[in-house]
KEZATOR-333978 format. One record per residue (C-alpha): residue in one letter; chain; x, y, z. Coordinates in Angstrom, 1 decimal. Layout:
BEGIN
   residuo   cadena       xx       yy       zz
         a        A        X        Y        Z
...
% end
This chain:
BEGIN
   residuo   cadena       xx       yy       zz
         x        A    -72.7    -47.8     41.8
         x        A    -70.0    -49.0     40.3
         x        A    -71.6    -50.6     37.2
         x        A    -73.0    -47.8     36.2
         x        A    -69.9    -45.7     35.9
         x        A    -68.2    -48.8     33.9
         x        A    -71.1    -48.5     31.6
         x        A    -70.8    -44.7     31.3
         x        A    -67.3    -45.4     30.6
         x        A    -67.8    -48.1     27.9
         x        A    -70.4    -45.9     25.9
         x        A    -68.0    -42.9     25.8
         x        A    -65.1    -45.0     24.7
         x        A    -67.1    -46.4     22.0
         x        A    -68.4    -43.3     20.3
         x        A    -65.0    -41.2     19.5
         x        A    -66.5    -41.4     15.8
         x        A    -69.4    -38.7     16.4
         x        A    -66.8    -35.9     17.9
         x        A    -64.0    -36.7     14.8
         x        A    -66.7    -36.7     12.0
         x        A    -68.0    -33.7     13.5
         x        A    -64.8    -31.4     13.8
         x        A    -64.2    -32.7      9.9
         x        A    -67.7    -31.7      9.1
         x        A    -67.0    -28.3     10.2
         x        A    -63.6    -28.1      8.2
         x        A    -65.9    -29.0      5.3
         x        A    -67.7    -26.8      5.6
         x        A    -65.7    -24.1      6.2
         x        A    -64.0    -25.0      3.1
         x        A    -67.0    -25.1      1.2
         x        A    -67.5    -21.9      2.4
         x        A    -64.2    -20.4      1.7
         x        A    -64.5    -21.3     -2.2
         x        A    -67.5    -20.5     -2.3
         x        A    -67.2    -16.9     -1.2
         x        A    -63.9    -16.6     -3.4
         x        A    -61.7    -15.5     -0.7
         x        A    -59.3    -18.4     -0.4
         x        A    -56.9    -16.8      0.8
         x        A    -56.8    -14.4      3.9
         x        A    -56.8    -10.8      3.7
         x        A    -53.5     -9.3      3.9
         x        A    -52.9     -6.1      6.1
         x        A    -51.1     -2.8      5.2
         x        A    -47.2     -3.7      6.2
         x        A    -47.9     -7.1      4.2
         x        A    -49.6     -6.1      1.0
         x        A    -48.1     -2.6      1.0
         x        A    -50.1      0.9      0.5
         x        A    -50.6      3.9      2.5
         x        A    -50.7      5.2      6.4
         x        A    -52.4      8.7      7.5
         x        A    -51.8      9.6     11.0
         x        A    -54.4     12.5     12.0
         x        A    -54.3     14.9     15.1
         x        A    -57.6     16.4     16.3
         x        A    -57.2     20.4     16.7
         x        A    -59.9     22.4     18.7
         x        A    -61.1     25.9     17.8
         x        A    -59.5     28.3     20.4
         x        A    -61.8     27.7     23.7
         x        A    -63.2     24.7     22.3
         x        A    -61.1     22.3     23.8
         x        A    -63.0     19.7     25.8
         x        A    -64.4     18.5     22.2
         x        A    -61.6     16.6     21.6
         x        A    -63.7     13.3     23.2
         x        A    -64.4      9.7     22.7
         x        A    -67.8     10.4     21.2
         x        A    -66.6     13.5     18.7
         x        A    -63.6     11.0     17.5
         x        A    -66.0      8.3     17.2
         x        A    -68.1     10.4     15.1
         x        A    -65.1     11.5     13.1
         x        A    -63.9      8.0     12.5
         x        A    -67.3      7.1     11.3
         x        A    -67.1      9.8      8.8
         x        A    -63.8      9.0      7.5
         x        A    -64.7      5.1      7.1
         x        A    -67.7      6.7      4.7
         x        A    -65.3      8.9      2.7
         x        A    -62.3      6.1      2.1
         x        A    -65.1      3.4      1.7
         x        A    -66.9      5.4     -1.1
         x        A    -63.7      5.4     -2.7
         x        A    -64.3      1.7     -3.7
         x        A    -61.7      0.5     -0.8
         x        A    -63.7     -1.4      1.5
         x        A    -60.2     -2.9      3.2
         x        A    -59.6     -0.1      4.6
         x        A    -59.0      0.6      8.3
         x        A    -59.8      4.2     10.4
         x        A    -59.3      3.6     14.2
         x        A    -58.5      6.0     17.3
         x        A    -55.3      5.9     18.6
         x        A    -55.2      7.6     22.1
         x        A    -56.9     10.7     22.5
         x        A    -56.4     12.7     19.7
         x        A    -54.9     10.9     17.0
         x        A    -56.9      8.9     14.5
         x        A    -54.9      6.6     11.8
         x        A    -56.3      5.7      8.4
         x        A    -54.4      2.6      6.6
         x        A    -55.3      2.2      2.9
         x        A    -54.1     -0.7      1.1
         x        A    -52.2     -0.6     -2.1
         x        A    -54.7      0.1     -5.3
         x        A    -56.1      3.4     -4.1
         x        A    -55.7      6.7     -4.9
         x        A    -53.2      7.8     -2.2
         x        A    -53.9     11.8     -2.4
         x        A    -57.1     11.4     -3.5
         x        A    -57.7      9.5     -0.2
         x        A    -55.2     11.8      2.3
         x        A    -58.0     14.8      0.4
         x        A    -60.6     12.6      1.8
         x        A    -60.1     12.1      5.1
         x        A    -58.4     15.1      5.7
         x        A    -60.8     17.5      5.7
         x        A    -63.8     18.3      7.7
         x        A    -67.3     16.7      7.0
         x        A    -69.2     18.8      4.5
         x        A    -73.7     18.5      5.7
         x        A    -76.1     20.7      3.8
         x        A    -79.4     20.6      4.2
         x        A    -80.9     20.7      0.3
         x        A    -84.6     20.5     -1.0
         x        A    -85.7     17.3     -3.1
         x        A    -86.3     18.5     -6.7
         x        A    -87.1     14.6     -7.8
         x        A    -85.8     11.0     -6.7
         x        A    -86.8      7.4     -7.6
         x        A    -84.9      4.1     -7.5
         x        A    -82.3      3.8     -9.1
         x        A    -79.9      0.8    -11.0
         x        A    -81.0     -2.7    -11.2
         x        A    -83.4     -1.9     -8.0
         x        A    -85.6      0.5     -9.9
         x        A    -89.0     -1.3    -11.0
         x        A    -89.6     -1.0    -14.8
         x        A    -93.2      1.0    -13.7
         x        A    -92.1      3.6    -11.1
         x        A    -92.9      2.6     -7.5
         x        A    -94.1      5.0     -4.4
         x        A    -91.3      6.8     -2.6
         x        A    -92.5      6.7      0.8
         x        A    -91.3     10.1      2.7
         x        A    -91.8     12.1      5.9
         x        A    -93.2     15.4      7.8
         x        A    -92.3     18.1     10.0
         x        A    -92.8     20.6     11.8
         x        A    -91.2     23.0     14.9
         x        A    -93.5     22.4     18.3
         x        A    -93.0     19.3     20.7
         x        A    -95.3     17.4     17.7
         x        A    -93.7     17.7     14.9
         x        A    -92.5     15.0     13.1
         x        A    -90.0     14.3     10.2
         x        A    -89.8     10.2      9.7
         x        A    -87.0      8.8      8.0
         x        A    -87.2      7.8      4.1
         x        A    -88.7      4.6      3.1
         x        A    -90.1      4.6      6.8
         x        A    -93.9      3.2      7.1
         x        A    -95.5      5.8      8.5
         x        A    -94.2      8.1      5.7
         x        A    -96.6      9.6      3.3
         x        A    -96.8      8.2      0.0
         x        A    -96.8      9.7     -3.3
         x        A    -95.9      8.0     -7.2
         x        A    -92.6      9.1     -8.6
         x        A    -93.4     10.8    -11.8
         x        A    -92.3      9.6    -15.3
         x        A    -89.2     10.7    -16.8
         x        A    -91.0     13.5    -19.1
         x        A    -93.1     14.7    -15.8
         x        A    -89.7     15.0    -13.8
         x        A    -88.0     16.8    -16.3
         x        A    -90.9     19.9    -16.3
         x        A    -91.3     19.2    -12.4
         x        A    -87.4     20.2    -12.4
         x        A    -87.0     22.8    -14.6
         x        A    -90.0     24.5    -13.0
         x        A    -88.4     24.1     -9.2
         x        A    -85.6     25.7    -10.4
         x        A    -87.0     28.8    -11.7
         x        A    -89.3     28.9     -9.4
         x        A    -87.8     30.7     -6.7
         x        A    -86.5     34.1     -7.9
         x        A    -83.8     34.4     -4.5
         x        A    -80.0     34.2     -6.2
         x        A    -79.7     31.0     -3.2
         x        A    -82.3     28.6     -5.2
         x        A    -82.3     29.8     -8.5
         x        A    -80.5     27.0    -10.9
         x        A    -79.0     30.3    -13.4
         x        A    -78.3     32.8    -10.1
         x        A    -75.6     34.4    -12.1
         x        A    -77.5     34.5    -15.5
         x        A    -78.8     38.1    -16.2
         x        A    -82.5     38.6    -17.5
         x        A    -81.3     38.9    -21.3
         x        A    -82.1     35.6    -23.8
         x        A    -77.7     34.8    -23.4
         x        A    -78.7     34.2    -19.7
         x        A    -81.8     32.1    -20.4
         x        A    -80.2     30.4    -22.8
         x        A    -77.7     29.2    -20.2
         x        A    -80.0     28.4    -17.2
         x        A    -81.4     26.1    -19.8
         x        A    -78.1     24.3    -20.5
         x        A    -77.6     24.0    -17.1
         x        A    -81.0     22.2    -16.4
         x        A    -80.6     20.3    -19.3
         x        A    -77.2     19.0    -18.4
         x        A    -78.3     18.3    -14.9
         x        A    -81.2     16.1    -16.0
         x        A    -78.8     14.2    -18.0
         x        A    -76.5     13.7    -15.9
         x        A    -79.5     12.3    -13.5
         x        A    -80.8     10.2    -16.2
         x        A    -77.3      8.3    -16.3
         x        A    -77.0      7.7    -12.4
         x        A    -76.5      4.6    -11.5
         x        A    -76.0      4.6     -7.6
         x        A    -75.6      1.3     -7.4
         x        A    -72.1      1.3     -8.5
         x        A    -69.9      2.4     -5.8
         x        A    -67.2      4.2     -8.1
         x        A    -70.0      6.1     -9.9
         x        A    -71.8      7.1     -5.8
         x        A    -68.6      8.4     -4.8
         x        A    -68.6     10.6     -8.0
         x        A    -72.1     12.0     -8.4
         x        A    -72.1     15.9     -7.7
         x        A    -68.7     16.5     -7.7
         x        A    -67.9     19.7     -8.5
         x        A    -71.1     21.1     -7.3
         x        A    -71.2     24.1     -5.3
         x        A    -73.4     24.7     -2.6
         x        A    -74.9     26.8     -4.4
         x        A    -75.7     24.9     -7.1
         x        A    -78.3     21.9     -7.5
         x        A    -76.9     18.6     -7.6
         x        A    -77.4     14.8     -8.2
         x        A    -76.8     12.5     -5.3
         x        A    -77.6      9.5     -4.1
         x        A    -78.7      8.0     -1.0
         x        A    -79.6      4.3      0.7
         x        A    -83.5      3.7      2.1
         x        A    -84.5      1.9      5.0
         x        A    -85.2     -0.9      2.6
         x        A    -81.7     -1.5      1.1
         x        A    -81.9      0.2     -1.8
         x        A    -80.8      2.8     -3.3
         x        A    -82.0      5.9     -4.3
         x        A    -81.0      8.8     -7.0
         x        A    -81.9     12.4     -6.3
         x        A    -82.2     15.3     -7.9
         x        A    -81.4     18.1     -4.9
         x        A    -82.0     22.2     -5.3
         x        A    -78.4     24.3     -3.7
         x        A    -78.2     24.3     -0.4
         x        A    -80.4     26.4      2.4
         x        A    -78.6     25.1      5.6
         x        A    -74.9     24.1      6.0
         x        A    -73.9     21.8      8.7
         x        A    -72.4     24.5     10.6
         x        A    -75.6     26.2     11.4
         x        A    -77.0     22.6     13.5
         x        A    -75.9     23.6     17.1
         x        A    -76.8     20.1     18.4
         x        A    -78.6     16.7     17.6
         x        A    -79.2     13.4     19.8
         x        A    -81.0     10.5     19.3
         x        A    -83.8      9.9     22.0
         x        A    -86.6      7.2     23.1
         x        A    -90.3      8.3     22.9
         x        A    -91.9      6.5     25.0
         x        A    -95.0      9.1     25.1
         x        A    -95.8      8.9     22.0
         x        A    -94.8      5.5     21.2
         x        A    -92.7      6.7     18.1
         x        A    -90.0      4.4     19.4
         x        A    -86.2      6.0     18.6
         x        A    -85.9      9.6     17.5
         x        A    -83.6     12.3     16.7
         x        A    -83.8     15.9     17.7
         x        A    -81.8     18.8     15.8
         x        A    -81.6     22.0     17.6
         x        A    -79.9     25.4     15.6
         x        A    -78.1     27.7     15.7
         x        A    -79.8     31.5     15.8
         x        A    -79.1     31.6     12.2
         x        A    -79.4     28.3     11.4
         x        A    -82.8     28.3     12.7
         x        A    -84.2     31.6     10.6
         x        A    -82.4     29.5      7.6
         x        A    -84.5     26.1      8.4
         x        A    -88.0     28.2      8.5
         x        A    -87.4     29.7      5.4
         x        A    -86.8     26.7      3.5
         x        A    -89.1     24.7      5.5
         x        A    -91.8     27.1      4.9
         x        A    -91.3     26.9      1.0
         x        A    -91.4     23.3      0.9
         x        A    -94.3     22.9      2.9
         x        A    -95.9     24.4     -0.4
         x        A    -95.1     21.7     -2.5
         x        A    -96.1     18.0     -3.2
         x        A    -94.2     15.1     -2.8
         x        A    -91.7     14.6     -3.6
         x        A    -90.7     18.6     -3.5
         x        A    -92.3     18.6      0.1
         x        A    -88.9     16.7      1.6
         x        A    -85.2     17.9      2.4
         x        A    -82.5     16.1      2.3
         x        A    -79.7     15.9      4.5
         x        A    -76.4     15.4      2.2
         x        A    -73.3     13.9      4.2
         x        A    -69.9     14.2      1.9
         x        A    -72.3     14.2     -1.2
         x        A    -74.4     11.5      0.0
         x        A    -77.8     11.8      0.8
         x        A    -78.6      9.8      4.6
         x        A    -81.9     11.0      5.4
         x        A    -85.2     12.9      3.4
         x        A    -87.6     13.8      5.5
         x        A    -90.8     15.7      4.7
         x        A    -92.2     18.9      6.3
         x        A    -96.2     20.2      5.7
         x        A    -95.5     23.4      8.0
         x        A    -92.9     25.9      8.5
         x        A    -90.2     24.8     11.3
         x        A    -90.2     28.0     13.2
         x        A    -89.2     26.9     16.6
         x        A    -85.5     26.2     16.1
         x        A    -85.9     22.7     16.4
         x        A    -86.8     19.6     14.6
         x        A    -87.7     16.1     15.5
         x        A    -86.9     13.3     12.7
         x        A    -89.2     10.4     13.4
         x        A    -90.0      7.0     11.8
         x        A    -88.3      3.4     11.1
         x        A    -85.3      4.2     13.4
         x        A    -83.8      1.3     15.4
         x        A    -81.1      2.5     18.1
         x        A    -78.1      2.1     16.1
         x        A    -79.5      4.0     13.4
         x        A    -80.6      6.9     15.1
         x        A    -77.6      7.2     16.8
         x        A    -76.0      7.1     13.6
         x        A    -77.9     10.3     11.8
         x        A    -77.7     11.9     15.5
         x        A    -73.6     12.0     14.9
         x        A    -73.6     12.8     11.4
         x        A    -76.0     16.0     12.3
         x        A    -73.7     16.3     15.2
         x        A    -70.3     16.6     12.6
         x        A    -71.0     19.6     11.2
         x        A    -71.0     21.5     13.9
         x        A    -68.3     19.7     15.4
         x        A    -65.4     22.5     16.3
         x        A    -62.9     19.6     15.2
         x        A    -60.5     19.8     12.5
         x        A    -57.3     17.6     11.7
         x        A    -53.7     18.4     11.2
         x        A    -51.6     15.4      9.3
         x        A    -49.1     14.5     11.1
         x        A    -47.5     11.8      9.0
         x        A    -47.8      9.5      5.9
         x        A    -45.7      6.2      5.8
         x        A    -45.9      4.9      2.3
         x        A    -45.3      0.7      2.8
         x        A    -44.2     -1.4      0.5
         x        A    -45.2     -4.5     -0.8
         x        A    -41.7     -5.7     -1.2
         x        A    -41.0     -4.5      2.4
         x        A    -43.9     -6.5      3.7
         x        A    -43.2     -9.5      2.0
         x        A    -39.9     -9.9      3.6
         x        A    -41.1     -9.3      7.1
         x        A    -43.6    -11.9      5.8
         x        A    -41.2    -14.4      5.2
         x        A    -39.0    -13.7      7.8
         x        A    -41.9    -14.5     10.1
         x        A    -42.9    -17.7      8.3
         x        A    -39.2    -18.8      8.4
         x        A    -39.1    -18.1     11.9
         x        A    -42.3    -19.8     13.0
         x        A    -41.0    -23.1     10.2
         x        A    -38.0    -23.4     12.6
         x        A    -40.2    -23.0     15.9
         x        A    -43.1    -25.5     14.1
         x        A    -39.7    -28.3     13.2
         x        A    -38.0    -28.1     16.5
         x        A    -41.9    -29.0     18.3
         x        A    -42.1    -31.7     16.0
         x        A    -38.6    -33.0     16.1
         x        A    -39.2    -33.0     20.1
         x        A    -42.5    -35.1     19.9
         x        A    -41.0    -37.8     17.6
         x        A    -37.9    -38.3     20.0
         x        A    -40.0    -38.2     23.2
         x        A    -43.6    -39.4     22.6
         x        A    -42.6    -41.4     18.9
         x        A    -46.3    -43.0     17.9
         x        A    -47.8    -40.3     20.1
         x        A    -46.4    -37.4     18.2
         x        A    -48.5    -38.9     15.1
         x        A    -51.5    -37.8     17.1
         x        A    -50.2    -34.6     17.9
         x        A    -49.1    -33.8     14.4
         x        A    -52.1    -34.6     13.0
         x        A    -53.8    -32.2     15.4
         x        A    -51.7    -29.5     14.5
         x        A    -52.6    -29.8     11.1
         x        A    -56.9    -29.9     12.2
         x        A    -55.9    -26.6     13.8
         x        A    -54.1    -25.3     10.9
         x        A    -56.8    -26.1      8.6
         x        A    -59.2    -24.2     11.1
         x        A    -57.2    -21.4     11.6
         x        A    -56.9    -20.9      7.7
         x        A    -60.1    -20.7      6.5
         x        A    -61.2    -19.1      9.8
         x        A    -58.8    -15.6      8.8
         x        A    -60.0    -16.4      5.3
         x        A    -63.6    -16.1      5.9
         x        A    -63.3    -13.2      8.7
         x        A    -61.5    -10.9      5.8
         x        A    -64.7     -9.9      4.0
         x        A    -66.9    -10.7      7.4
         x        A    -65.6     -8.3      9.8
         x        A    -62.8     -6.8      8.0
         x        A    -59.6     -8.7      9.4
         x        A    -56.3     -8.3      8.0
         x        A    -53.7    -10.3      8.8
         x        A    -50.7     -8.3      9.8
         x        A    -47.2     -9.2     11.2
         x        A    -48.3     -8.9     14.6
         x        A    -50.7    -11.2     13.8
         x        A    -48.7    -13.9     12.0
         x        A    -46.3    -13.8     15.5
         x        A    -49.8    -14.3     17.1
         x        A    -50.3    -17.7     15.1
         x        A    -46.6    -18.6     15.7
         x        A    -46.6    -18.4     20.0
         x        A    -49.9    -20.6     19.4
         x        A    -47.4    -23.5     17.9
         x        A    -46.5    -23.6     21.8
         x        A    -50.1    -23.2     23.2
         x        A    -51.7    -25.7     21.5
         x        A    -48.2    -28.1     21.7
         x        A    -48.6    -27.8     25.5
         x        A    -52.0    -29.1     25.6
         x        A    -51.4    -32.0     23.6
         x        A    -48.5    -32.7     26.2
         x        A    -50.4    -32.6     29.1
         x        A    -52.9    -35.0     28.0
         x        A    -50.1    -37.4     27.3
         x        A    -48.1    -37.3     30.2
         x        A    -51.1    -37.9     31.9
         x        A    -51.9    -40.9     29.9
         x        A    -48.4    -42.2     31.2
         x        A    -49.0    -41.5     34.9
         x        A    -51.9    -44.2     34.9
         x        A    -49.8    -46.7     32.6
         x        A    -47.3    -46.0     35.1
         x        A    -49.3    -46.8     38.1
         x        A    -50.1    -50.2     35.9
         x        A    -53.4    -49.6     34.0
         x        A    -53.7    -50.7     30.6
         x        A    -53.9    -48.3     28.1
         x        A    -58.1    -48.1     27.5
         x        A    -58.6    -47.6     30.7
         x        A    -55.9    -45.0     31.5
         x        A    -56.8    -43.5     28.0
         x        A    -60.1    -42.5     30.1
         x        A    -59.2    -41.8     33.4
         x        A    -56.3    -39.4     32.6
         x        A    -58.7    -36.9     30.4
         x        A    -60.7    -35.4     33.1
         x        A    -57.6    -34.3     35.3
         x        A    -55.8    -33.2     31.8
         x        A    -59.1    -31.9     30.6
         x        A    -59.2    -29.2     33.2
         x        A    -55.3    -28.5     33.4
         x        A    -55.8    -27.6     29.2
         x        A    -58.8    -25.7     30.2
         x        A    -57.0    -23.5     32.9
         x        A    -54.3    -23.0     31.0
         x        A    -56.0    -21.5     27.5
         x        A    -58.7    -19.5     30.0
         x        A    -55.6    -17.9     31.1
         x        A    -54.2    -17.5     27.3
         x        A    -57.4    -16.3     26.1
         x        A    -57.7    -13.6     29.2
         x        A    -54.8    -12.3     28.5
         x        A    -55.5    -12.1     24.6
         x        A    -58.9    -10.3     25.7
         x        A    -57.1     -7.7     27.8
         x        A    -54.6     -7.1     25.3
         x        A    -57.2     -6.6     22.7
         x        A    -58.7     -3.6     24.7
         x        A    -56.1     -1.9     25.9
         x        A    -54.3     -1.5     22.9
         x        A    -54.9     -0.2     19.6
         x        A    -53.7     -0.2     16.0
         x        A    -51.2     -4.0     14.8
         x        A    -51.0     -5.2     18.5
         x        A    -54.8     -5.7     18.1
         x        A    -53.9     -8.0     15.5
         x        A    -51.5     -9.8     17.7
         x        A    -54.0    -10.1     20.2
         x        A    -57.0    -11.1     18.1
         x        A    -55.1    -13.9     16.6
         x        A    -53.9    -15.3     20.2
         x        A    -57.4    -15.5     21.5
         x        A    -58.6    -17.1     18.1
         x        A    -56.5    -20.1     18.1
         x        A    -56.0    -20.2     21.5
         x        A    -60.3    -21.4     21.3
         x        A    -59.3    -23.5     18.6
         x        A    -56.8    -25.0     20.7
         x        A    -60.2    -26.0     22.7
         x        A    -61.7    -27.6     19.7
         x        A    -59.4    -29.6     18.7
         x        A    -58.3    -31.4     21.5
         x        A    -61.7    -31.9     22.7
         x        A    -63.6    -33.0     19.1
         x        A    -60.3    -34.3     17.7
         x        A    -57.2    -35.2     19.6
         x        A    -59.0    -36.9     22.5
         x        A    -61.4    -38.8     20.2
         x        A    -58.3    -40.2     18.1
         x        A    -56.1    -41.4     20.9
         x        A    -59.0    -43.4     21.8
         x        A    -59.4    -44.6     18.5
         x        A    -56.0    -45.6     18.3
         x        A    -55.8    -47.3     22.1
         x        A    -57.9    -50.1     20.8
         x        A    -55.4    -50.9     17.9
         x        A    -52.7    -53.6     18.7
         x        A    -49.5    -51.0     17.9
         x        A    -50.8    -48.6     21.3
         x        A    -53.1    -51.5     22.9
         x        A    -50.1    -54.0     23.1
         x        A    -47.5    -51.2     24.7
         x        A    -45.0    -51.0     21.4
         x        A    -42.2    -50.2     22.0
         x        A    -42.2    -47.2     19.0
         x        A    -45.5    -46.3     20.5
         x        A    -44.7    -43.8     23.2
         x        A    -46.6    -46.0     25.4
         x        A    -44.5    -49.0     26.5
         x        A    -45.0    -49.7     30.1
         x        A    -41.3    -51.0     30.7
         x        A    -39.7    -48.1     29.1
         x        A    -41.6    -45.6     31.4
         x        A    -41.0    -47.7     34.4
         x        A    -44.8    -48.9     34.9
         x        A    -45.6    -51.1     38.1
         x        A    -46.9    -54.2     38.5
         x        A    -51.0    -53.7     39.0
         x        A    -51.8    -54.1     42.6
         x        A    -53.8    -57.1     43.3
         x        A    -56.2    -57.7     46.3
         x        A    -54.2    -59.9     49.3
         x        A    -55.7    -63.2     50.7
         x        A    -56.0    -63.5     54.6
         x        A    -53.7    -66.5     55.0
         x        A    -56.2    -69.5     56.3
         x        A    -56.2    -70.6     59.8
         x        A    -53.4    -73.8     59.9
         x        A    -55.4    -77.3     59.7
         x        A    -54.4    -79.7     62.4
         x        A    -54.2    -83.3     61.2
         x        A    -53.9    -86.2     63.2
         x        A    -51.7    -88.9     63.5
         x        A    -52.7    -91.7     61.2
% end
């Protein structure tokens, strides 16, 4: 049984190449990565790169109370993210903070008021009829392409499948010169003041004159939209009243997006009393979304559904505008006249949820008071900043200072793993900026600093157990070997209990502590990787050189200087005494 193990021994001593070239690989890579994406550097958070912080408080309506939940704040912080996002900030952070309060950090570079008018106010849903869309920007064909669409009706069958979805009709998008008569006849065509394009013009040729301008200038303004440009999306239809038709533009289940042409609006958020995404399971439609409304709302949604049931595609669909934006266009071929709707189609779970809240908003009795805005400083930051660094210099010298006294040639080990989890850490934060939106705050620069000690301590234990078996009189391959698996799960216990405590800290808290947290559990799994692919690997690397092998005594590792016994060595039974005879 023995052999064996000695064999099992031998090939693992032999093979430290594989874990080092592998842990190098990765830094390579990650590297590669990090140039290549052009974020070399990691993404800086609001009290380090300066800008502006909103604290919002959730108000109820008088007897509305109990809608100040997690799911109508989730909702609500959805929304937001949309509004400061469309602004062309995409660092930007909207999170929850207790109950009621919701805090909205927007880097330096933005349009501080513009934003705080953003965010600030409640979501604005209308429900307005498709007058013309196609594809729009560099994803529009140069021979228009189908626009697949949806239907609907009121009973327990009716259907209204999301845009783009396959089981959407489908109808060609007209040319440009067919659009422009489809347009200017929808919006004459309906002699109520609510969709007429000139519903303040009066019958006299002054008044035509200027419905004409108005259609004109609205096609124009269509023909130029390019939604694929974020700054030109968070523009289109501003201005417009609800009353008014609009461009706007909208993403399809396919990526890409789409520019519209939409008559004023025949249902406002307001008048959706409820809306929840669902699993049909009876009629295998997979994940759907009901809308119930309001009295009102309801007499409002079988009018208009009733007129565009009329029409062909694509003047058949509605579309539901969020904030200007256009997240679902559904298709109805009957009048909705039960006070309901079902929107059915392409919908995974996520998604549906998704419209489900956005319905939900606007008739959310939620608005927000702000409380406060902290303007931060750039300057500001940057001393914290280097503060901090200066800080965790002196904490990073004093570790190394105590490894060169105490372990001297070991601390070159431990050094040089310090530096592997550097490296890692680096790119890691570099590449998780434009990945999941991390922004390295203060909190999170202490959290890199207090992981100086963790990953320090590991290093440490391996060593000293290392010594215990050169002390007990092994040489050093051999005690290289059999002091990692009692080390091995001392490190292990110890960052478990690191990393728990990260993990806790995470959830429980919100806002920069997050930070602090996020970056003690990363590195604290770093501190894993590294010692396993690269610390252990190079100390048995180095055991077979003459410098560690032969006990120097700059090595760390000299058996006299830590008091090492002699081995043991196996006793002989003393022989039974040989008589001899007298010659």
């Amino acid at each position: 049984m023995a052999a064996p193990k000695k064999g099992r021994s031998a090939g693992a001593q032999s093979k430290p190449g594989r874990s080092l070239a592998l842990i190098l690989i990765a830094i390579a890579a990650l590297t590669g990565g990090m140039f290549a994406s052009g974020h070399t550097k990691p993404r800086l958070g609001i009290d380090l790169a300066g800008g502006t912080s909103i604290t919002l408080r959730a108000v109820a309506e008088p007897g509305q109370e109990s809608a100040i939940n997690k799911t109508n704040m989730d909702t609500a912080v959805e929304i937001m993210e949309r509004r400061v996002n469309g602004l062309g900030v995409s660092e930007s952070e909207v999170q929850t903070q207790g109950d009621e309060n919701i805090i909205v950090n927007i880097p330096k570079g933005t349009n501080s008021k513009e934003a705080r008018d953003q965010v600030g106010t409640t979501a604005k849903l209308y429900f307005r009829p498709v007058l013309t869309t196609e594809i729009s920007g560099a994803d529009a064909p140069a021979t228009p392409t189908p626009s697949a669409t949806s239907s609907a009706s009121g009973d327990s069958t009716d259907k209204a499948t999301s845009s783009a979805s396959p089981s959407g009709s489908t109808s060609p998008t007209p040319s440009s010169t067919t659009q422009g008569r489809a347009v200017t006849d929808a919006l004459k065509a309906d002699p109520t003041p609510s969709t007429s394009a000139s519903s303040s013009a009066s019958p006299s040729a002054s008044g035509s004159a200027s419905g004409d301008q108005a259609t004109s200038a609205l096609e124009a303004q269509y023909a130029k939209l390019d939604c694929t440009k974020v700054a030109v999306r968070a523009k289109a239809g501003d201005g417009a009243k609800p009353t008014d038709p609009t461009v706007a533009c909208g993403q399809n289940s396919a990526g890409q997006w789409q520019k519209y042409i939409l008559g004023p609006a025949e249902v406002d958020g307001t008048d959706v009393d409820d809306a929840q995404a669902v699993w049909d399971a009876q009629r295998a439609a997979g994940w759907i979304v009901n809308m119930k409304f309001t009295g009102s709302g309801g007499k409002k949604f079988a009018n208009i559904t009733g007129k565009l049931a009329k029409n062909q595609p694509p003047q058949n669909q509605f579309a539901i505008v969020l904030d200007g934006e256009v997240v679902s266009d559904p298709s109805v071929s009957e009048a909705l006249t039960g006070g309901s709707a079902e929107i059915s189609g392409n919908f995974t779970q996520e998604s549906a949820e998704s419209l489900a809240n956005m319905l939900s908003y606007g008739a959310l009795p939620l608005t927000f008071q702000e409380d406060s805005v902290t303007t931060v400083t750039a300057a500001l930051g940057g001393e914290q900043l280097k503060a901090g660094l200066i800080a965790g210099a002196i904490g990073l010298a004093l570790v190394v200072i105590y490894l060169l006294v105490y372990y001297r040639g070991l601390s070159l080990i431990a050094i040089l793993s310090l530096l592997v989890s550097a490296a890692l850490t680096y790119t890691i934060m570099s590449l998780l900026g434009p990945t999941i939106g991390f922004a390295l705050n203060l909190p999170a620069v202490c959290g890199a600093i207090v992981a100086i000690g963790i990953t320090a301590d590991s290093f440490i234990v391996y060593f000293e157990r290392v010594r215990d078996e050169i002390r007990e009189g092994r040489s050093l391959r051999p005690a290289v070997e059999r002091a990692w698996p009692r080390a091995r799960r001392t490190i292990l216990v110890s960052d478990f209990v690191s990393f728990l405590a990260a993990a806790v800290l995470f959830i429980v808290t919100v806002g920069k502590v997050q930070g602090f947290a996020f970056t003690l559990g990363l590195t604290t799994l770093l501190d894993v990787v590294v010692v396993f692919l690269f610390t252990k690997p190079l100390l048995t690397l180095l055991a077979r050189s003459k410098f560690f092998g032969s006990g120097h005594s700059w090595s760390g590792l000299d058996p006299k200087r830590l008091g090492a016994r002699p081995p043991l060595r196996r006793t002989r039974r003393p022989s039974a005494p040989v008589e001899t005879k007298e010659a």
